[in-house]
mmCIF file of the N, C-alpha and C atoms, coordinates in Angstrom:
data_MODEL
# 
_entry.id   MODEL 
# 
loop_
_atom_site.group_PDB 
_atom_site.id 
_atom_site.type_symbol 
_atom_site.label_atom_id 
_atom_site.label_alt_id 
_atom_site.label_comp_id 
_atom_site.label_asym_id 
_atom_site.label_entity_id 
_atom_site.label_seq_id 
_atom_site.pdbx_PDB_ins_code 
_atom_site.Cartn_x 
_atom_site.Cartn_y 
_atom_site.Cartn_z 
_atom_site.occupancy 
_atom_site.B_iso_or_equiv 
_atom_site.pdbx_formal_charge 
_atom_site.auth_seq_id 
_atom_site.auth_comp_id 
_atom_site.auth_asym_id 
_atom_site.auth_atom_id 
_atom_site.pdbx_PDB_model_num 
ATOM 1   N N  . UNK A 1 1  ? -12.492 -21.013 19.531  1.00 0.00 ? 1  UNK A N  1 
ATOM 2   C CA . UNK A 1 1  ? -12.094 -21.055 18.139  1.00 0.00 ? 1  UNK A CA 1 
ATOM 3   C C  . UNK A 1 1  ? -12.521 -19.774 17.412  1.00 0.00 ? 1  UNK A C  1 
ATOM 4   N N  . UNK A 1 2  ? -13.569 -19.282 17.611  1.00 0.00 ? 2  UNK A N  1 
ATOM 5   C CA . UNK A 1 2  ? -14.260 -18.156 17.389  1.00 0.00 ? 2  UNK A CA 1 
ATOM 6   C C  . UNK A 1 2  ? -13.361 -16.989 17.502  1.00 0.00 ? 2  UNK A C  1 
ATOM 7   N N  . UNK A 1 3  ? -12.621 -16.936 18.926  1.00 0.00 ? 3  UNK A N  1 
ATOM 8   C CA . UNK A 1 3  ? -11.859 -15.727 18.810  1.00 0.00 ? 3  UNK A CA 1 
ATOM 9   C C  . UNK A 1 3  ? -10.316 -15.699 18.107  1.00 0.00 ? 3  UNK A C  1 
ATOM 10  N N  . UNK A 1 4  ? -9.847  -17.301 17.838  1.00 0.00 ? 4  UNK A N  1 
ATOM 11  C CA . UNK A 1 4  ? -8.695  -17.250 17.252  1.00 0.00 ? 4  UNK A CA 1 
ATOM 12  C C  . UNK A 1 4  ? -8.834  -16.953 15.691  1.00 0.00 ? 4  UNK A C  1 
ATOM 13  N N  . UNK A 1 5  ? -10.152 -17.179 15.138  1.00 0.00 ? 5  UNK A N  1 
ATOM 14  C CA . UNK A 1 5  ? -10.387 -16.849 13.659  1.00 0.00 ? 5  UNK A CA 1 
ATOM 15  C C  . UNK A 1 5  ? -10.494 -15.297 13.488  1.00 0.00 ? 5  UNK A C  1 
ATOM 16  N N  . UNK A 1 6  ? -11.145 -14.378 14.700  1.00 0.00 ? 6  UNK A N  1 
ATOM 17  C CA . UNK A 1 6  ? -11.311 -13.578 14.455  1.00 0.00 ? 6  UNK A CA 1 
ATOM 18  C C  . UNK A 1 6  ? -9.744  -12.587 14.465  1.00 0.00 ? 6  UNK A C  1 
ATOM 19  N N  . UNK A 1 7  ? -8.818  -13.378 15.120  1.00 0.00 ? 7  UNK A N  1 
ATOM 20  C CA . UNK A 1 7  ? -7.254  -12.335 15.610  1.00 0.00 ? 7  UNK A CA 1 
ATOM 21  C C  . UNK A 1 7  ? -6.799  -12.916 14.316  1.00 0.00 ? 7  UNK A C  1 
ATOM 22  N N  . UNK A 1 8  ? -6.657  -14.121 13.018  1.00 0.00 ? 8  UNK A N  1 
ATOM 23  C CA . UNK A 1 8  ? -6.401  -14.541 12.421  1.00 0.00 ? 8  UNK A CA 1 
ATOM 24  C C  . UNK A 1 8  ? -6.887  -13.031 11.133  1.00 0.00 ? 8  UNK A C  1 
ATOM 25  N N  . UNK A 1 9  ? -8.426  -13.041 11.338  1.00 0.00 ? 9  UNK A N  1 
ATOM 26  C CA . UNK A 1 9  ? -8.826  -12.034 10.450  1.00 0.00 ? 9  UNK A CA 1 
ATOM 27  C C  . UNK A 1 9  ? -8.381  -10.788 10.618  1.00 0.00 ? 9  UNK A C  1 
ATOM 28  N N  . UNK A 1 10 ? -8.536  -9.909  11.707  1.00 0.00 ? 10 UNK A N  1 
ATOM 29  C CA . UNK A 1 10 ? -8.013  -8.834  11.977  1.00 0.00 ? 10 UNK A CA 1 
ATOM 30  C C  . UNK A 1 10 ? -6.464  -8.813  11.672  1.00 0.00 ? 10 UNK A C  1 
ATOM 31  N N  . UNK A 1 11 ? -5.472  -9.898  12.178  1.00 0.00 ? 11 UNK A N  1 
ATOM 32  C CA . UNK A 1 11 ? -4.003  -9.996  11.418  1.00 0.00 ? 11 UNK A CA 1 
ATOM 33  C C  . UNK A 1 11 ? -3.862  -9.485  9.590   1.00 0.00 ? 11 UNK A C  1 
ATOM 34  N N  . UNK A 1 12 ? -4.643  -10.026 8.861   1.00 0.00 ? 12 UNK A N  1 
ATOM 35  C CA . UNK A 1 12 ? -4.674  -10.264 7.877   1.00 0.00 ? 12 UNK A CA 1 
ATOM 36  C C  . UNK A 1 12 ? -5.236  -8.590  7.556   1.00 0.00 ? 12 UNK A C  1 
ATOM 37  N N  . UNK A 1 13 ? -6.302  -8.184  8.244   1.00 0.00 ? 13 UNK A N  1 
ATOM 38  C CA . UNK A 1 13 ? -6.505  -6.874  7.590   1.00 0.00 ? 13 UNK A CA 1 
ATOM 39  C C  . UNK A 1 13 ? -5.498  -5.733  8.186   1.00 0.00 ? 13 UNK A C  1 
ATOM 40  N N  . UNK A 1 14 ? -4.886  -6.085  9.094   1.00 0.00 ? 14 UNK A N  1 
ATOM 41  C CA . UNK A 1 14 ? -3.873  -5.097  9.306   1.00 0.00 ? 14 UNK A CA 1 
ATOM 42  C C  . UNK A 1 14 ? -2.546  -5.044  8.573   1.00 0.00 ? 14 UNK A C  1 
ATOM 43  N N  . UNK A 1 15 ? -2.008  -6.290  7.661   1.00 0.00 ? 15 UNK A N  1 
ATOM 44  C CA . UNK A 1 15 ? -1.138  -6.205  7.224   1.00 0.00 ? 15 UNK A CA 1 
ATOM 45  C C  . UNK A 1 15 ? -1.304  -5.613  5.590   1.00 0.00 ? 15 UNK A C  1 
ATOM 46  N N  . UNK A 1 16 ? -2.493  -5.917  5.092   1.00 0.00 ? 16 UNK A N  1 
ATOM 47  C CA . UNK A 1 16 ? -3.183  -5.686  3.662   1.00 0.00 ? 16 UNK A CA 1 
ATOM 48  C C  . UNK A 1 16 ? -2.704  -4.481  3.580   1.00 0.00 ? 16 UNK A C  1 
ATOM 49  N N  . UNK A 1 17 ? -2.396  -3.116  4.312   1.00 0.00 ? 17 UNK A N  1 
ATOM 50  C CA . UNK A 1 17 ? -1.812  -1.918  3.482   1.00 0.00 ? 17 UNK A CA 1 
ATOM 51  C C  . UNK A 1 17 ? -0.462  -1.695  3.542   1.00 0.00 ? 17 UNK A C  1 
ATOM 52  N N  . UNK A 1 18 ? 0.127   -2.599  4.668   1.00 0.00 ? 18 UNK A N  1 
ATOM 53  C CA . UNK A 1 18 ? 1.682   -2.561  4.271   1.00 0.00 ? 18 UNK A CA 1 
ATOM 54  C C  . UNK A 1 18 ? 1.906   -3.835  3.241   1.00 0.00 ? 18 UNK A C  1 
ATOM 55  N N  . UNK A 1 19 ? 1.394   -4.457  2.628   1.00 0.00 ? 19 UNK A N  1 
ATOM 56  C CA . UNK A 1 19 ? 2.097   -5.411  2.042   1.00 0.00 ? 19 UNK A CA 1 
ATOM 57  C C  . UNK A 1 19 ? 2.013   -4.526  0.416   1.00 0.00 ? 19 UNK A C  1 
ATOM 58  N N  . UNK A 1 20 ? 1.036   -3.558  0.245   1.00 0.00 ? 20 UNK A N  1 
ATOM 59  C CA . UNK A 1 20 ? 0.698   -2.781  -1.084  1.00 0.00 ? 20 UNK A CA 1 
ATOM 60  C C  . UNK A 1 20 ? 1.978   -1.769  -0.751  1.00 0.00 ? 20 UNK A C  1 
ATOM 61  N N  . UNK A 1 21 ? 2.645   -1.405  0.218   1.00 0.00 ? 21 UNK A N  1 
ATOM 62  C CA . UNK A 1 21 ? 3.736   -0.190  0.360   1.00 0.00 ? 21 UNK A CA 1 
ATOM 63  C C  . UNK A 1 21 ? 4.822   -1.208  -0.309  1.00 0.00 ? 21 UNK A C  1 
ATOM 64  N N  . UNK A 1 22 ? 5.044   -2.296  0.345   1.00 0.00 ? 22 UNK A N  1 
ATOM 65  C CA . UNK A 1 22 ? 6.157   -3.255  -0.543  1.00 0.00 ? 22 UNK A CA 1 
ATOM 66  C C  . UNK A 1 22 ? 6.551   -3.548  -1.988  1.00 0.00 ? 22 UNK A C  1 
ATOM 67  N N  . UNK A 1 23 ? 4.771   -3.881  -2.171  1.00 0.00 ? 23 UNK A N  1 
ATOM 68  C CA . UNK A 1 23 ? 4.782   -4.076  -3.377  1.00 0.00 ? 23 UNK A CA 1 
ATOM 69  C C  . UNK A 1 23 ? 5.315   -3.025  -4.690  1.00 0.00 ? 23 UNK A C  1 
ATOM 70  N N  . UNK A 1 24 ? 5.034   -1.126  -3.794  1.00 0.00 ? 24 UNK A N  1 
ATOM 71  C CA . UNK A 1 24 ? 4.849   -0.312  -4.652  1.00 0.00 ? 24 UNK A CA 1 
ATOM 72  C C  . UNK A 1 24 ? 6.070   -0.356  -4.374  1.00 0.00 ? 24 UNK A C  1 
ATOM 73  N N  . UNK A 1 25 ? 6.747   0.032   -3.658  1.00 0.00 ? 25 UNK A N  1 
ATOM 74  C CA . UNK A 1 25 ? 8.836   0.065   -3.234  1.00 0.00 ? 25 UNK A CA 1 
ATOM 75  C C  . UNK A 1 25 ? 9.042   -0.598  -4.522  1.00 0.00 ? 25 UNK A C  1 
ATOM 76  N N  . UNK A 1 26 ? 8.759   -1.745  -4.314  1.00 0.00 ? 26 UNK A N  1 
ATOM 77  C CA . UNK A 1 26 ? 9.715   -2.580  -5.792  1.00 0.00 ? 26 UNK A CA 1 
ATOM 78  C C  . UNK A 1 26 ? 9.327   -2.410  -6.828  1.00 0.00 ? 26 UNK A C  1 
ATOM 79  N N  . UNK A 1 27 ? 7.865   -1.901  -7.235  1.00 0.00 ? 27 UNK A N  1 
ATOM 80  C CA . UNK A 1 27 ? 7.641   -1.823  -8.867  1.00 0.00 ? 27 UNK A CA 1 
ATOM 81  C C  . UNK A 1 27 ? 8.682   -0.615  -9.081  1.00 0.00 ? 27 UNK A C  1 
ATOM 82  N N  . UNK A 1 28 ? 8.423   0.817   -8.061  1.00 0.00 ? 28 UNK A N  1 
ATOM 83  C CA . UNK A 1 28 ? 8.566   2.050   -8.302  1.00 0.00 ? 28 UNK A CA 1 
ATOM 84  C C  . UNK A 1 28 ? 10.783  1.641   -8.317  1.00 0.00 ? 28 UNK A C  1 
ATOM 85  N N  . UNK A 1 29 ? 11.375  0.960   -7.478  1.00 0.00 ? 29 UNK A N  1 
ATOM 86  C CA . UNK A 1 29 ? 12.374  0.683   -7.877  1.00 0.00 ? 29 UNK A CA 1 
ATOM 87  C C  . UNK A 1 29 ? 12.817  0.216   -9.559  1.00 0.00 ? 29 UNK A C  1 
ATOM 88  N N  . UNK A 1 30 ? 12.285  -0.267  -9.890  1.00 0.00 ? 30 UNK A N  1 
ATOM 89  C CA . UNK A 1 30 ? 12.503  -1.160  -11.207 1.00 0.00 ? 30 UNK A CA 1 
ATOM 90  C C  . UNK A 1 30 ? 12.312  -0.319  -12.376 1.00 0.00 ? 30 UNK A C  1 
ATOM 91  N N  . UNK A 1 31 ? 11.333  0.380   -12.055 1.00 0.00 ? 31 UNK A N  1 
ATOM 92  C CA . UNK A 1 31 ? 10.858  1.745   -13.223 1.00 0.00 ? 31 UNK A CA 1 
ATOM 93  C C  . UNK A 1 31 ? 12.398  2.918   -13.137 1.00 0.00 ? 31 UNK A C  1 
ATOM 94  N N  . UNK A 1 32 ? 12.509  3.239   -11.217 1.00 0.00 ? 32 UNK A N  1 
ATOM 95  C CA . UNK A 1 32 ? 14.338  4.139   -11.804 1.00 0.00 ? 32 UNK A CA 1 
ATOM 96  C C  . UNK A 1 32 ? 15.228  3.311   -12.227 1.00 0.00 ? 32 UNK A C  1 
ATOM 97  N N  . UNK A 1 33 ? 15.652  2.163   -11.794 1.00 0.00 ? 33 UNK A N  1 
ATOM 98  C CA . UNK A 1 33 ? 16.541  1.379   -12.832 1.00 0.00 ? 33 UNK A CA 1 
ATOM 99  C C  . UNK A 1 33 ? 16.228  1.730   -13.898 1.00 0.00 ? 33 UNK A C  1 
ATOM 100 N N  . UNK A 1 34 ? 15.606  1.465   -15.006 1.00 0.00 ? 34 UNK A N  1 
ATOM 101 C CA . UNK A 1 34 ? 15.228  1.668   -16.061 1.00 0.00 ? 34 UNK A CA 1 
ATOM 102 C C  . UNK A 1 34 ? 15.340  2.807   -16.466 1.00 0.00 ? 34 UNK A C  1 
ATOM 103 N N  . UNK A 1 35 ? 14.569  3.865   -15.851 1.00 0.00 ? 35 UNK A N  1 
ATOM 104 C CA . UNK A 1 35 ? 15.286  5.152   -15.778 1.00 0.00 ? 35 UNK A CA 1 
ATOM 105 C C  . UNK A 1 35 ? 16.553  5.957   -16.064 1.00 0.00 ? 35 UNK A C  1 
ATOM 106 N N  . UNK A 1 36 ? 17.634  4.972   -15.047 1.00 0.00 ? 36 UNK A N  1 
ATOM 107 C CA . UNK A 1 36 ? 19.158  5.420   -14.799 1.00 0.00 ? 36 UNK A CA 1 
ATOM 108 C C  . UNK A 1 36 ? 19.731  5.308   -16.615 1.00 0.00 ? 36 UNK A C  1 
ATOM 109 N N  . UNK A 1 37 ? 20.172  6.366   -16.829 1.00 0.00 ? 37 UNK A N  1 
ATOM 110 C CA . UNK A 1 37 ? 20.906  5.847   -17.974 1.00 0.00 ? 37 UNK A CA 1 
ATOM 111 C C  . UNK A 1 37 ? 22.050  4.797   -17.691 1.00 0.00 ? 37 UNK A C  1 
ATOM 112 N N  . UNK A 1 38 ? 22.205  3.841   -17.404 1.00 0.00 ? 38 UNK A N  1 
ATOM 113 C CA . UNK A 1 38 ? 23.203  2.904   -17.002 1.00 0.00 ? 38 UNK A CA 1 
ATOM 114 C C  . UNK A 1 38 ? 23.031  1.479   -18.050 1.00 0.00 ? 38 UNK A C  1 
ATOM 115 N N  . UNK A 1 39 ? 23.785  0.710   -18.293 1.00 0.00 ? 39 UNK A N  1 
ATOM 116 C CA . UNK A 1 39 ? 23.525  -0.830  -19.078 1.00 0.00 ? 39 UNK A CA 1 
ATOM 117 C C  . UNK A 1 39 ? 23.310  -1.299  -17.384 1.00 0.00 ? 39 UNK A C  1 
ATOM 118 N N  . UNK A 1 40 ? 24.477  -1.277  -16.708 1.00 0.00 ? 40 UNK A N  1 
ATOM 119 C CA . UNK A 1 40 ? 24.211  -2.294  -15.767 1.00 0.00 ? 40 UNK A CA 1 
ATOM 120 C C  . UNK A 1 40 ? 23.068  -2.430  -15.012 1.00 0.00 ? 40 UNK A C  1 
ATOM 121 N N  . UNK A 1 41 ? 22.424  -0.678  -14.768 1.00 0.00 ? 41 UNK A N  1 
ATOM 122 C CA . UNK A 1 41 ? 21.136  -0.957  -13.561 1.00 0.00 ? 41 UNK A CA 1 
ATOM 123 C C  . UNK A 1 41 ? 20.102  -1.609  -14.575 1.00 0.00 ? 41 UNK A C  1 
ATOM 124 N N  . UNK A 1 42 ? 20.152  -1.222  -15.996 1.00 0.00 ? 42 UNK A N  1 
ATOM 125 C CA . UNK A 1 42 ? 18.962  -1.969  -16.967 1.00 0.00 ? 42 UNK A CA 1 
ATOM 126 C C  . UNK A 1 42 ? 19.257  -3.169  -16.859 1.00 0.00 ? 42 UNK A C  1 
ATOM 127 N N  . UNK A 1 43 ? 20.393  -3.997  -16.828 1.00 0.00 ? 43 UNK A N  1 
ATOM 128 C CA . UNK A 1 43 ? 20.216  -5.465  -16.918 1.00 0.00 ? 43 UNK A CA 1 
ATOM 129 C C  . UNK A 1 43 ? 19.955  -6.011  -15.891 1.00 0.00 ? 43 UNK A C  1 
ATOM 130 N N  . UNK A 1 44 ? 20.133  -5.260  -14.491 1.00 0.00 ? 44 UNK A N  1 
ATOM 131 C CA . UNK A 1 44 ? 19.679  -5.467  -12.958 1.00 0.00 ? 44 UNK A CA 1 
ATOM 132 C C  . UNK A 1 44 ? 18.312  -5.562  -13.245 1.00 0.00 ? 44 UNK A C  1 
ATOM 133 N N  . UNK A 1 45 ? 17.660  -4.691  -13.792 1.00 0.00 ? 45 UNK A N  1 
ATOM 134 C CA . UNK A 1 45 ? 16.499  -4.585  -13.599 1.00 0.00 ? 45 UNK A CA 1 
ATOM 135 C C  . UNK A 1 45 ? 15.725  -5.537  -14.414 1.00 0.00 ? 45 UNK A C  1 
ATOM 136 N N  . UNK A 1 46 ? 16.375  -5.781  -15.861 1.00 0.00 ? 46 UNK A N  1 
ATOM 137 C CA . UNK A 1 46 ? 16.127  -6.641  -16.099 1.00 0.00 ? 46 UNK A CA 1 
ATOM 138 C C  . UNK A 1 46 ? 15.958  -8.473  -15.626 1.00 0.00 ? 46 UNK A C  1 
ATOM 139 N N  . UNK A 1 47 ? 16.857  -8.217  -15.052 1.00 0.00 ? 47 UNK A N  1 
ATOM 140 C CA . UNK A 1 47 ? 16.970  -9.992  -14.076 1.00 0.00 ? 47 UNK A CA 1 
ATOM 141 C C  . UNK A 1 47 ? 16.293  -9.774  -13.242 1.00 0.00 ? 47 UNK A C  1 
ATOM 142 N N  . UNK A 1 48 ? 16.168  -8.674  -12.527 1.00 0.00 ? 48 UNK A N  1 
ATOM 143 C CA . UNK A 1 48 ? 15.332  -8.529  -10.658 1.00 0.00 ? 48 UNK A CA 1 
ATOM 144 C C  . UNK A 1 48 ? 13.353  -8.536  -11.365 1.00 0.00 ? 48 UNK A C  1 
ATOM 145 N N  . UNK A 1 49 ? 13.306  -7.891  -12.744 1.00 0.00 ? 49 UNK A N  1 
ATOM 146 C CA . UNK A 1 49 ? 11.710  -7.812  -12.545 1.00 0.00 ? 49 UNK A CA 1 
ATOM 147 C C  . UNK A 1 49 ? 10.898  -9.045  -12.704 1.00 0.00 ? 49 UNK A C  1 
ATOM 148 N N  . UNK A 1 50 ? 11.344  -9.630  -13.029 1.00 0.00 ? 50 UNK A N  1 
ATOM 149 C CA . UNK A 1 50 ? 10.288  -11.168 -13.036 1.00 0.00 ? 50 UNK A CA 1 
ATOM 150 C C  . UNK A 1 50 ? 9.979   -11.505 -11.320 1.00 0.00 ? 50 UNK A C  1 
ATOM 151 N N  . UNK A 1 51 ? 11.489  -11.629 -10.627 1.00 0.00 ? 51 UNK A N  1 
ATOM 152 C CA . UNK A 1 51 ? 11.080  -11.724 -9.244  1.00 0.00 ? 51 UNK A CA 1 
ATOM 153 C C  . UNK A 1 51 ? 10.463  -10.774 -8.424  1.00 0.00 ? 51 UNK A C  1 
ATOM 154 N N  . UNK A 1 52 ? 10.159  -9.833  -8.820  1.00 0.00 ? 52 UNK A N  1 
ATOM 155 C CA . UNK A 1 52 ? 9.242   -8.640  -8.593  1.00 0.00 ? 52 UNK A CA 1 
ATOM 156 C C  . UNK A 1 52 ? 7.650   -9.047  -8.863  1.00 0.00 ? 52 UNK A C  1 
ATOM 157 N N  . UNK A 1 53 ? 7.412   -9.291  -9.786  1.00 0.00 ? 53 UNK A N  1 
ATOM 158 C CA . UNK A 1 53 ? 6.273   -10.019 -10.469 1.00 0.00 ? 53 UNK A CA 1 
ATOM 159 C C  . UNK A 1 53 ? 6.000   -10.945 -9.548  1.00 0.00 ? 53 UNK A C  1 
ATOM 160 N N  . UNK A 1 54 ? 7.031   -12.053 -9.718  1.00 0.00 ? 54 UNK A N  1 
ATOM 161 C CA . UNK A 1 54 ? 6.313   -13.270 -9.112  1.00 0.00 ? 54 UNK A CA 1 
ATOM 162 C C  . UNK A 1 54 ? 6.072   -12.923 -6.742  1.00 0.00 ? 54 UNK A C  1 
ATOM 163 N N  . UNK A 1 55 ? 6.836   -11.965 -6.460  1.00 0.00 ? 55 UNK A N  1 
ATOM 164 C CA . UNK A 1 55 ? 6.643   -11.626 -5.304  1.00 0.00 ? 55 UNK A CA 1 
ATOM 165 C C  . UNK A 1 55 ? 5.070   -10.884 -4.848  1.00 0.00 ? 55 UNK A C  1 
ATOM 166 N N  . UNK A 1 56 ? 4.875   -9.956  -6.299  1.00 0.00 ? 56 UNK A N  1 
ATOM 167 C CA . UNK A 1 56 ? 4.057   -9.371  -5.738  1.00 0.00 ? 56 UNK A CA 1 
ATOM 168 C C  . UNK A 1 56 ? 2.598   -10.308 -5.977  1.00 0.00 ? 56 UNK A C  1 
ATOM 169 N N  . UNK A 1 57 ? 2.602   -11.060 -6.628  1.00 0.00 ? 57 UNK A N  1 
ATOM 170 C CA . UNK A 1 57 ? 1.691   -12.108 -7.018  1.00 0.00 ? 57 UNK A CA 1 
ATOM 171 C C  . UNK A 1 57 ? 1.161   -13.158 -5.887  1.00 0.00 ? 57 UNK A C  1 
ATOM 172 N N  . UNK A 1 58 ? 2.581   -13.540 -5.034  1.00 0.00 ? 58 UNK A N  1 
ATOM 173 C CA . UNK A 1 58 ? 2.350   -13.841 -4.306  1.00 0.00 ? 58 UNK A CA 1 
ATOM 174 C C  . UNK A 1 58 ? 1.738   -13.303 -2.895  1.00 0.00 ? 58 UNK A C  1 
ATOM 175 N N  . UNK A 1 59 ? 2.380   -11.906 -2.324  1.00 0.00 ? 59 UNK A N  1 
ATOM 176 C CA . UNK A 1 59 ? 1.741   -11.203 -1.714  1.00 0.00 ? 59 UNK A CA 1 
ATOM 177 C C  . UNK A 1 59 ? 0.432   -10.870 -1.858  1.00 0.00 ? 59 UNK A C  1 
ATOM 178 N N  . UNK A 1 60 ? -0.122  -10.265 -2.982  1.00 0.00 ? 60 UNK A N  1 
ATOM 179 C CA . UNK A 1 60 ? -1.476  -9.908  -3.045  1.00 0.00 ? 60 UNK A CA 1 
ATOM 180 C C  . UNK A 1 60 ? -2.057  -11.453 -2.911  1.00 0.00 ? 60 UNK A C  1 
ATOM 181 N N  . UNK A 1 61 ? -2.046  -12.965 -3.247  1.00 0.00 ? 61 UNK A N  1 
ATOM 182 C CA . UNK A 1 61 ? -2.458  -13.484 -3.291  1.00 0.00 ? 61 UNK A CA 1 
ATOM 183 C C  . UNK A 1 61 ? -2.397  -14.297 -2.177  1.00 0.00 ? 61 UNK A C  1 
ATOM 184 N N  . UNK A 1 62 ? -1.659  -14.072 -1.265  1.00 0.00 ? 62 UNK A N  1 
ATOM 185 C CA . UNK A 1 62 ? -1.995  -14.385 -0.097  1.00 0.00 ? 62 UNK A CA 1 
ATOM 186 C C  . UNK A 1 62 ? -3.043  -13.563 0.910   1.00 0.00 ? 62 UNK A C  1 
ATOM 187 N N  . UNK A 1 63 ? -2.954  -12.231 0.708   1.00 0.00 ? 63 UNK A N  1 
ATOM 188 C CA . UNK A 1 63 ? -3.785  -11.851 1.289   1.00 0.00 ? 63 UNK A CA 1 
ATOM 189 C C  . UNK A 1 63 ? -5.271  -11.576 0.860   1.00 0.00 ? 63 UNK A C  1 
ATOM 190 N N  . UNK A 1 64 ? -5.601  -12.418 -0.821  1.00 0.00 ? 64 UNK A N  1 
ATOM 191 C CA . UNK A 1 64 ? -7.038  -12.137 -1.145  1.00 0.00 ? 64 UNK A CA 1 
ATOM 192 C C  . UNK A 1 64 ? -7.370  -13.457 -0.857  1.00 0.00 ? 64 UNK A C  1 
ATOM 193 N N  . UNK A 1 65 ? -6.426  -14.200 -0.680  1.00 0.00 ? 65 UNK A N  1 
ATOM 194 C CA . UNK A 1 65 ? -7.228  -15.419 -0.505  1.00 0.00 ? 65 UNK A CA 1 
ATOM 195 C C  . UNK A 1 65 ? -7.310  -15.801 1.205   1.00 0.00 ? 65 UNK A C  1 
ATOM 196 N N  . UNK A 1 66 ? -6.687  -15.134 2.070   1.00 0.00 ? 66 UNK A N  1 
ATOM 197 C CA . UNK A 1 66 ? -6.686  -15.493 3.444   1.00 0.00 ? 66 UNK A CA 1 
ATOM 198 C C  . UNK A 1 66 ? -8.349  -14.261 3.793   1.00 0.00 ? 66 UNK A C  1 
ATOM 199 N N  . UNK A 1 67 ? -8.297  -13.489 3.133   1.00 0.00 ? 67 UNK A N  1 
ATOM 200 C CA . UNK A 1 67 ? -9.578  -12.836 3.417   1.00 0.00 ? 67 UNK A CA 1 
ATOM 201 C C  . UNK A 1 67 ? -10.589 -13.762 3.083   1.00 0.00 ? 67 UNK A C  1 
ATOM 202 N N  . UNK A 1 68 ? -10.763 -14.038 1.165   1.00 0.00 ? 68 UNK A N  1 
ATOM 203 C CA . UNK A 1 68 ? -12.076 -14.971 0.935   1.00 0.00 ? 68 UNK A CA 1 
ATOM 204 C C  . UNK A 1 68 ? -12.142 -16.220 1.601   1.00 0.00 ? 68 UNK A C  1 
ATOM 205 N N  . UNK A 1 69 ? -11.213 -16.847 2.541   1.00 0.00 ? 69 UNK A N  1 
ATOM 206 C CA . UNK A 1 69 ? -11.374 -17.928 3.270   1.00 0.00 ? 69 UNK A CA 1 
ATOM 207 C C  . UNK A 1 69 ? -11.928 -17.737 4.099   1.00 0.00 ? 69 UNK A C  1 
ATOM 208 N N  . UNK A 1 70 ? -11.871 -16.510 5.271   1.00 0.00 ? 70 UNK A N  1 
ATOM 209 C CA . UNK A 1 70 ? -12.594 -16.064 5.973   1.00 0.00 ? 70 UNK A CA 1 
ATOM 210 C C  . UNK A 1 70 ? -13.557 -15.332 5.993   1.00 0.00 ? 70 UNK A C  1 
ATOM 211 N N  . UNK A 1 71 ? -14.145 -15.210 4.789   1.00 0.00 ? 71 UNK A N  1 
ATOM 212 C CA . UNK A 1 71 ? -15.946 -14.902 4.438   1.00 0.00 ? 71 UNK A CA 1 
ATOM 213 C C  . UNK A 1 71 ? -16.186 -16.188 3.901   1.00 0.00 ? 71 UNK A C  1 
ATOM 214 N N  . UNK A 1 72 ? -15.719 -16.881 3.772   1.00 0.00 ? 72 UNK A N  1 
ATOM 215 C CA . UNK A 1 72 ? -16.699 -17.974 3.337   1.00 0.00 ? 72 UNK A CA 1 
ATOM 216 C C  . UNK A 1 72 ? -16.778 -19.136 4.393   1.00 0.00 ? 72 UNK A C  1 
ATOM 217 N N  . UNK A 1 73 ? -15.705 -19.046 5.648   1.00 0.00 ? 73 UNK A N  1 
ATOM 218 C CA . UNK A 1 73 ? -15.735 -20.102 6.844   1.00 0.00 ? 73 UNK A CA 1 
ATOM 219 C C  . UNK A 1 73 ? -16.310 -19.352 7.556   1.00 0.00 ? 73 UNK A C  1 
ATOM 220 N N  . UNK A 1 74 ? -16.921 -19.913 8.613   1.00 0.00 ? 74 UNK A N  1 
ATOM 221 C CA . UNK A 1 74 ? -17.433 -18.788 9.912   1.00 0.00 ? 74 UNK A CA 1 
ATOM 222 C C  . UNK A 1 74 ? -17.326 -19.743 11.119  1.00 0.00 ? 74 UNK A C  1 
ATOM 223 N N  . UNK A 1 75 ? -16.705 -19.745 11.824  1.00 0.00 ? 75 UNK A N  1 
ATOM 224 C CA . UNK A 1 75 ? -16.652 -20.194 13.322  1.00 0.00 ? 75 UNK A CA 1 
ATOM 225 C C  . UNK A 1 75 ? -17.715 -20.063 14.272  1.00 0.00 ? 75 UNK A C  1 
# 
């Protein structure tokens, strides 16, 4: 059990800097929408940023909480 917590942990810290490249892709998308002089990419961007929000919320929060689970369990 010991070693499946530990490939569980190491999973989790290897994905922690690509899931921040994702996250930045889509903020840094939403900012050139906004950017574009266009109505349409602004109202794109307008409808797409909440689900931006709620994605990246979820991402970071999966991976702060799959870490503090595993400092606070120990096998």
């Amino acid at each position: 059990m010991d070693k499946f917590a530990e490939n569980i942990r190491t999973l989790i810290e290897a994905v922690q800097p690509y899931a921040w490249v994702i996250i930045m892709v889509g903020l840094i998308t939403i900012v050139v929408m906004f950017a574009v002089p266009s109505e349409k990419a602004r109202e794109k961007a307008k409808a797409s940023a909440p689900w931006i929000i709620i994605g990246v919320l979820l991402i970071a929060g999966a991976i702060y909480i799959g870490n503090w689970i595993f400092t606070k369990i120990t096998f």
